[in-house]
Structures are given as C-alpha cells and as structure tokens.
Steps between C-alpha positions, in 0.01 A plus 500: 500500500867442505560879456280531210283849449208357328230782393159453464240759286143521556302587240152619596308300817685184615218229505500113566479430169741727287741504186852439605834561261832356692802665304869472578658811630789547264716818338344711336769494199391123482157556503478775260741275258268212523219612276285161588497531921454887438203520302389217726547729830291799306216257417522407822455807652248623246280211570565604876390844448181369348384205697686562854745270647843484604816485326802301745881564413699169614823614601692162409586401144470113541704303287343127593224327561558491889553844489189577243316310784616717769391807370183352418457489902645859562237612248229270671557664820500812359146478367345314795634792712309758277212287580432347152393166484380443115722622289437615112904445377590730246798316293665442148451116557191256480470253763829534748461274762512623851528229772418597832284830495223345647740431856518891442092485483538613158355395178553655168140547378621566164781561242499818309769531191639812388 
C-alpha cells in the first residue's frame, strides 16, 4: 500500500477465529525508549507464543483520525487475506471502536487487554 512494507507474524496455526496484535512499525531507538509500547509488544508476543495468533506491523504512523481510519482498512485487509474472520484483538485499550470490519467480513469476537 502506497509503498509501505507491512509484516505480518504467525504464531502457531492461523485459524478463523484467532488473537490478533496490530503494532506500528517504528525505530527501534523509539521503541526501546518507550518503556509503555515496549513492554506492550513483549506481552504481545508472549501471549502469541502461548495462545497462537498473529502479530501485524502497520507501516504508517497515522497522525489523524482519517488517517487512524485508513490503517484500520490496510490492517482489515490484511487479516481477511490470512483468512481470519473472528478476531480475538489483543490491545492496551478497552472498547476502541472499529467501523467497518464487518464490509471486511470481520468481527472482533472479543477484546483482550494486556
């Protein structure tokens, strides 16, 4: 998309129904300085290692809503292409709103908070 490299990790079977974390691919100096979205990417990933699933870098930092809502499709696409169509959302944050998954034929079955 638009040049984007956006990188996807599977984490045991892909199924219908499976645990999805979206993160924003960013440097790693930034990441490693942000002590909140690193230890968030390591639950992540421990979860993942656990339960299965798959862990989607975004490359696009969005900076507004139209943009949040773009990558919200990018990532939509992404996951109907692995053949997912309930998705378990790993996040930091309770009850995001997603408009328009289910045009993707997705749903998110449930929210899980690390």
């Amino acid at each position: 998309h638009e040049g984007n490299h956006h990188i996807v990790y599977a984490f045991g079977t892909i199924q219908k129904t499976s645990a999805v974390k979206f993160h924003h691919i960013t440097p790693d100096y930034e990441l490693l300085a942000n002590q909140e979205k690193y230890h968030s990417l390591m639950k992540a990933i421990g979860y993942l290692n656990e339960n299965s699933g798959v862990l989607i870098f975004i490359d696009n930092e969005y900076t507004t809503n139209h943009e949040l809502m773009r990558d919200i499709g990018i990532g939509a696409q992404i996951v109907q292409k692995l053949g997912i169509e309930h998705i378990h959302l790993l996040s930091t944050h309770a009850n995001k709103d997603y408009v328009g998954l289910s045009g993707f034929g997705l749903s998110i079955e449930k929210e899980i908070i690390l």
